[in-house]
N, C-alpha and C positions, 0 to 999 in steps of 0.2 A: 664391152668385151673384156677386157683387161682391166686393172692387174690382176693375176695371179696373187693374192697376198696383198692386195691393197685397195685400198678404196677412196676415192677421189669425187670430189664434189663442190659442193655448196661452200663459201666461204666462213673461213676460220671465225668470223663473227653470229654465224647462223648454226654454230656447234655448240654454243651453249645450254646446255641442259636444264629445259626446265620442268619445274617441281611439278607433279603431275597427280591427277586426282584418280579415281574408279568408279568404274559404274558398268554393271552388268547388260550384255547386249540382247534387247529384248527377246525375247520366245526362244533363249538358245539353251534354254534346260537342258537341253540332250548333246551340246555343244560345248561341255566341258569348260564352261567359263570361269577364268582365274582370279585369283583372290588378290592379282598385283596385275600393273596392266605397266605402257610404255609411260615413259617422264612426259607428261602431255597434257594439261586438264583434260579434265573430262572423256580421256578417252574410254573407248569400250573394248573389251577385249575377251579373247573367247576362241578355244579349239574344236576343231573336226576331226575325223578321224575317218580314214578314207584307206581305202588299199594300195597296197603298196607298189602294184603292177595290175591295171586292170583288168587287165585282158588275161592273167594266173593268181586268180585268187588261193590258189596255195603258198605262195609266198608270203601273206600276213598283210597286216594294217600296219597306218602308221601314224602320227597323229603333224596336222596340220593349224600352226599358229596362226591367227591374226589381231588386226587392231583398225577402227575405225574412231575415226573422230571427225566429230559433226560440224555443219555448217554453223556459225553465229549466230545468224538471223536466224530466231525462234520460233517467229513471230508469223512465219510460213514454213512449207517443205522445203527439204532441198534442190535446186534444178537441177541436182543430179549429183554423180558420185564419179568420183577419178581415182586411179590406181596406180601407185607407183613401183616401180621395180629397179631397186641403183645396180645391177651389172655383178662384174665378178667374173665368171658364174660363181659363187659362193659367199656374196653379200647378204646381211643382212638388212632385212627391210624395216625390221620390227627398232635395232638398232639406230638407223635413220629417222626415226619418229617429229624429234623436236625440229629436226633441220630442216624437214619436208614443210611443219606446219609453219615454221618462218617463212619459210622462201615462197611458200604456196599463198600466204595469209589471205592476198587479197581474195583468190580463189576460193578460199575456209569461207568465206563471207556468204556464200548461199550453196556451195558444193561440200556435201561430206567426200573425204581422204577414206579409202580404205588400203592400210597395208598388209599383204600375204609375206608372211615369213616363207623364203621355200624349204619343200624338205630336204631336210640332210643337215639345215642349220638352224641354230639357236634353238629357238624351243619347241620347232617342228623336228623335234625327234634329232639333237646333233649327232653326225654320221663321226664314226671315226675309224680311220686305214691303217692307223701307227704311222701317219708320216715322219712325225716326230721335227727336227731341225732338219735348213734346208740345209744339201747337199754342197759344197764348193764348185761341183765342176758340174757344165751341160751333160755328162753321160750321166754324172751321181742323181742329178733328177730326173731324167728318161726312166732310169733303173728303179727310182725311188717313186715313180708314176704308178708304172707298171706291176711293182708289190703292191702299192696300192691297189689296183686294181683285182691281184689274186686275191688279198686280205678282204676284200668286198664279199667277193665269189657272185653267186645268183642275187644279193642284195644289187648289186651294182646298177640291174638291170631298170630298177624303181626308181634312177637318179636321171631323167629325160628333163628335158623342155615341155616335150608333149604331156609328160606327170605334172609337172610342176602348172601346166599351164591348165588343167583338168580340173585342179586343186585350186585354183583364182578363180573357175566359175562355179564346183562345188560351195564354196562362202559365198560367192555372190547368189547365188541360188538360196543357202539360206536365208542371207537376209534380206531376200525376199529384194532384191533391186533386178530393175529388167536391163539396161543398159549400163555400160562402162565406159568412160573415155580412157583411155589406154596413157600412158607415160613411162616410156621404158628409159632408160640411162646407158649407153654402154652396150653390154650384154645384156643387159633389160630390152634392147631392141631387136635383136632377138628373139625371146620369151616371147615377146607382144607380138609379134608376127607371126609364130607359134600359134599364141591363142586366137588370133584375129582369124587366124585360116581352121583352126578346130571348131571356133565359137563366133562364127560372122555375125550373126542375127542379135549376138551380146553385147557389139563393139558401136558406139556412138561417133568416136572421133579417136586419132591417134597422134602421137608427138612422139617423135624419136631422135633421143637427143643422145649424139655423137653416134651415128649409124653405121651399122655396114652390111650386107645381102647375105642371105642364107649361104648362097654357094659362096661363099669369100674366096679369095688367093692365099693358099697355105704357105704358098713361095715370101709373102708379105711384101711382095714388087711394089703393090701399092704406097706400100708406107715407108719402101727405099725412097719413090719418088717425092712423098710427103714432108720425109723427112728435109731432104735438100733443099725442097719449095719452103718449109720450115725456116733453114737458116738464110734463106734467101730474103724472105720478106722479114725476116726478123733485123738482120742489116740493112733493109731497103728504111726503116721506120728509125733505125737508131739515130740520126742525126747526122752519118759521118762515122760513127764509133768504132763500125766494120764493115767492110765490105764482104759479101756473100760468096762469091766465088774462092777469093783466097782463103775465106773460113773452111771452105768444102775443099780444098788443095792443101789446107793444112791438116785438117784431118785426114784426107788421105795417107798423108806421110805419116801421120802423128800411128796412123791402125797398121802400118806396115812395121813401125821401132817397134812398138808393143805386143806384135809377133812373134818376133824372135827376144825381144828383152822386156819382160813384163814387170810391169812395178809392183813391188810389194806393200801392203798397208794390213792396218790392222781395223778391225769394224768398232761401232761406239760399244759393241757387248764382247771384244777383245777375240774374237773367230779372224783368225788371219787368210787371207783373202790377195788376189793377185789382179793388175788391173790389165790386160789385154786385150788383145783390137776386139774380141768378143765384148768385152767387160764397156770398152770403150762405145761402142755399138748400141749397150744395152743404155747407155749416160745419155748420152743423142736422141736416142728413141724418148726416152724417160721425162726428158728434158720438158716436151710437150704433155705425154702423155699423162703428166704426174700433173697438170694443169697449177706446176708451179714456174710464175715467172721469174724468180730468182735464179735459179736452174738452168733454164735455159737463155737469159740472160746471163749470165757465168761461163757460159761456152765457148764462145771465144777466144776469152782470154784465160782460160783454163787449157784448151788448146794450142794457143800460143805460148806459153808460158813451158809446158811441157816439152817444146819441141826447141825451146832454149834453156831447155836442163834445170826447169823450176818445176821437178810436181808437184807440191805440194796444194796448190785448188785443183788441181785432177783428181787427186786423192781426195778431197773435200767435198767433192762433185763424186767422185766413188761413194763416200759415207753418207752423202743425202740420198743418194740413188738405190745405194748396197745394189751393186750388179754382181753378177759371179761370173765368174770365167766360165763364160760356156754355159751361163743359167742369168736373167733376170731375176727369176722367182724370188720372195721374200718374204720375210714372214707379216705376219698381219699384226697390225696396228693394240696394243693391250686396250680394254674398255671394259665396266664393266657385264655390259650384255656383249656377248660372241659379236662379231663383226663380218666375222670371214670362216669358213670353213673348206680346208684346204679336201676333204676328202670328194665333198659334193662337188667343186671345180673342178677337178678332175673327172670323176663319173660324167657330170654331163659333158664336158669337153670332149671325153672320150668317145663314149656316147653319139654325140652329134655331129660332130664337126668333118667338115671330108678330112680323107687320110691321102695320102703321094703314097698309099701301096694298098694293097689287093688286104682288105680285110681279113677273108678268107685264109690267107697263108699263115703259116710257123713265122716266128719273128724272129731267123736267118734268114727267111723269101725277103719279106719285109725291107730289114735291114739294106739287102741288096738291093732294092726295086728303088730306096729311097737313094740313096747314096749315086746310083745312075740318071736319076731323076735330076736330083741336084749338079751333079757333074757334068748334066746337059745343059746346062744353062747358061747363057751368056752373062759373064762377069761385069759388064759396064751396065747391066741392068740393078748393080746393088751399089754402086759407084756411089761414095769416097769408102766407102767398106769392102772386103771381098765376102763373097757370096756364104762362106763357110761361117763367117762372123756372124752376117748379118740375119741369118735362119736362126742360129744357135742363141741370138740373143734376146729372142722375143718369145714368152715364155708358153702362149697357147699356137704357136708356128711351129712350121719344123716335124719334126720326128717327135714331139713332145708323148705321143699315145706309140708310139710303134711297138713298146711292150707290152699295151692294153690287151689284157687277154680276152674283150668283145670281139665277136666274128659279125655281127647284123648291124649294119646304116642306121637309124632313124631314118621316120617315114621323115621327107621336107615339104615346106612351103611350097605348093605352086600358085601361081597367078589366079589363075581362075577359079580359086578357090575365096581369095582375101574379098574381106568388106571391100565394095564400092563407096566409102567412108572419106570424109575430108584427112589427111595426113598432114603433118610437119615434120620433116627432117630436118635438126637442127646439127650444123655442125662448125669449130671453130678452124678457122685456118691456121693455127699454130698445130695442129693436130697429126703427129704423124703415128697415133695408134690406130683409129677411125676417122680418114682424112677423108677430103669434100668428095675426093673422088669415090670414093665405096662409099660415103652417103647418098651419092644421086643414084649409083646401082641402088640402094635398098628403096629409094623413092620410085622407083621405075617398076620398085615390084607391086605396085598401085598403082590403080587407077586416076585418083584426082589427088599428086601428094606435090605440096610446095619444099622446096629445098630452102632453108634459107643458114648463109654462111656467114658468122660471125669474128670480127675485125680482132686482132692481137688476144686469141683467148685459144687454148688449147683442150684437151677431153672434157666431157660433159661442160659445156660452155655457160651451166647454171652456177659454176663455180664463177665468174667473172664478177669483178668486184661491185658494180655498179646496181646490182639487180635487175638490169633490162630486160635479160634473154627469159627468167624467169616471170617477169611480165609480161613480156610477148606471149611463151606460150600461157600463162593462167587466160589470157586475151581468146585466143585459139580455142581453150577447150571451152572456152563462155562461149562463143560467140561463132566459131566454127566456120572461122577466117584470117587471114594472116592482117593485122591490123596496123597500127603506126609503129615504124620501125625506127625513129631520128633519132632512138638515143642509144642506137649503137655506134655512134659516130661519136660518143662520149667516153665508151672505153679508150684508154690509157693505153698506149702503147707500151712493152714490154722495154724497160731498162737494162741497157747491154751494157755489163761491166767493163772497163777500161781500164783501171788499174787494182793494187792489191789494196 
């Protein structure tokens, strides 16, 4: 699902780029294949060109990137083809190349990878709104959403799940494969439930790694309670280091000083920036959801430390996190293939997602409808944050689209629509962006899906240092069963800082 402006994954060892070869994907003459493909040997690479809203082909075409890379074994066909999608919404797929075939390898061994860039980013036609630099405050991005979205105009309309998901089986249709095993990331869990309910008949097996269910909680109740279930088990593993409860009583207090008296800092690119119970909210969240254990290890006594007149690892824990008063968002990571594109994250966000107000209405109804919404809600539901923090700090929650100027829902997922297909919902328990709890709703939106929850590891749980979870699932989509699971009990609990 998240971040907005970042992207989270695979271990900093499986980010290494490598040097990569070309070769043209067969019979795709009419398929615009390019003369430079991903850092990958041998990968294949090659665009489509598809409309750009299908149902008004007046609006134009648009063109549709991808990349496959083949199984090892030559020496036979492939048992088949996997598809990966890392989230966002407005990651790149094509981007993730090298990382997928590391962590997949054993998987490479008799399954071609095929990656779909989506549109709106990278070299499927990059979208752009003028977002420009993020905004300081939660209204400046509301506001700065919402131009985007004029700045779109009727393009907007072409930036769905259901487009993008049309577009994964237009390539697959080209090249000519009958089945997929699905692997979405994130918001890639998402997309994939998308297609699995457009494209049943396409879907062989599914893996959905950090989940959460079409209809989600726009309140982000869940991921109040993830959070705290977060610092809970994360002191329950330290040794003694902290204790859980007074971490969530110190942060209490610590979001109450920083309402009325907010710290000021300056960011690593020198935009001065303020750190308040929002800002603080957004560090907490992050902590997991950045599936960096440093971070969230640093919480504690970053917390404590502040509330004895030391900010200075608050502010530390500000600069790794960059929260904004009143905004998460952030910018995205420099590479040189695009990574992120902030314009597409928003269209489909906007696009898809439920709204806390009547779509239909001017956005003063809106404004109104949300604002009583939220004011109806009981405050020890977002506890050790108040309620205003805790919406405002999570960057696809909240009020985020209430100036989207779309009036029409997307069509969603229903049940009786999805594959009767084997699933895996994978999710880590340090996870308070797509916590265990909204994995098992998205598993319940299927038939025959296992849930399985992984020990001291937070968002997309393939980032975890050991390789397991990504051998689990390569296991799953071979084999189209949840297999031996004993070396999750080898991840590494997260080290909880104790002094400076």
């Amino acid at each position: 699902m998240r971040k907005i402006l970042r992207r989270i994954g695979v271990p900093a060892a499986v980010c290494a780029v490598v040097a990569g070869g070309v070769a043209a994907v067969p019979g795709a003459a009419d398929a615009g294949v390019r003369d430079d493909c991903v850092a990958v040997p041998g990968a294949e690479c090659g665009t489509l060109r598809v409309p750009l809203v299908r149902s008004r082909p007046e609006l134009g075409r648009t063109t549709v990137a991808y990349a496959v890379i083949r199984h090892r074994d030559t020496s036979r066909p492939a048992k088949g083809t996997f598809t990966v999608n890392p989230g966002g919404p407005g990651d790149s797929a094509l981007a993730y190349a090298p990382m997928y075939a590391q962590a997949f390898a054993g998987l490479l061994r008799d399954h071609d990878l095929l990656l779909v860039e989506p549109r709106g980013v990278g070299r499927s036609d990059s979208l752009d709104c003028g977002f420009g630099g993020m905004p300081a405050t939660r209204d400046g991005f509301v506001r700065a959403i919402g131009a985007c979205g004029t700045a779109l105009g009727a393009r907007a309309d072409g930036y769905t799940s259901a487009e993008t998901a049309d577009d994964i089986d237009a390539v697959r249709a080209r090249l000519g494969v009958d089945r997929l095993d699905l692997l979405g990331e994130s918001y890639g869990t998402y997309l994939m439930t998308v297609y699995a309910q457009r494209h049943p008949k396409r879907v062989r097996s599914i893996v959905l790694s950090s989940a959460y269910p079409i209809g989600f909680d726009m309140w982000a109740r869940p991921n109040a309670r993830a959070a705290r279930r977060t610092i809970g088990l994360l002191c329950e593993r330290s040794g003694g280091a902290c204790d859980g409860r007074a971490v969530l009583r110190d942060i209490d207090r610590l979001s109450d000083r920083l309402a009325e008296r907010p710290v000021p800092y300056t960011t690593p690119d020198g935009a001065r920036r303020v750190v308040d119970d929002t800002a603080l909210a957004a560090i907490v969240y992050s902590g997991g959801t950045e599936g960096s254990a440093e971070t969230i290890g640093n919480l504690p006594y970053a917390v404590g430390a502040a509330l004895r007149g030391d900010n200075a690892p608050l502010v530390e824990a500000a600069r790794e996190a960059e929260p904004m008063s009143g905004s998460s968002a952030r910018r995205a990571p420099g590479a040189e293939e695009e990574r992120f594109n902030t314009a597409h994250a928003a269209a489909v966000m906007c696009n898809d997602y439920p709204t806390l107000w009547d779509r239909a209405a001017p956005v003063g109804t809106r404004l109104r409808q949300y604002a009583a919404g939220r004011a109806a809600l009981p405050d020890e539901e977002f506890w050790p944050f108040g309620k205003t923090a805790w919406t405002s700090a999570i960057e696809d929650r909240g009020n985020t689209c209430v100036r989207w100027p779309g009036r029409t829902p997307a069509t969603r997922p229903v049940r009786d629509r999805l594959p009767d297909v084997p699933v895996l919902v994978v999710s880590g328990d340090l996870d308070p962006n797509t916590p265990t709890e909204e994995g098992r709703l998205a598993a319940r939106q299927f038939r025959r899906a296992s849930v399985l929850e992984v020990p001291n590891t937070g968002h997309v749980a393939e980032g975890e240092p050991t390789g397991c979870v990504a051998g689990i699932e390569s296991a799953f989509l071979r084999d189209l069963e949840v297999g031996d699971t004993a070396c999750l009990a080898k991840i590494p609990p997260v080290e909880v800082r104790t002094a400076a």
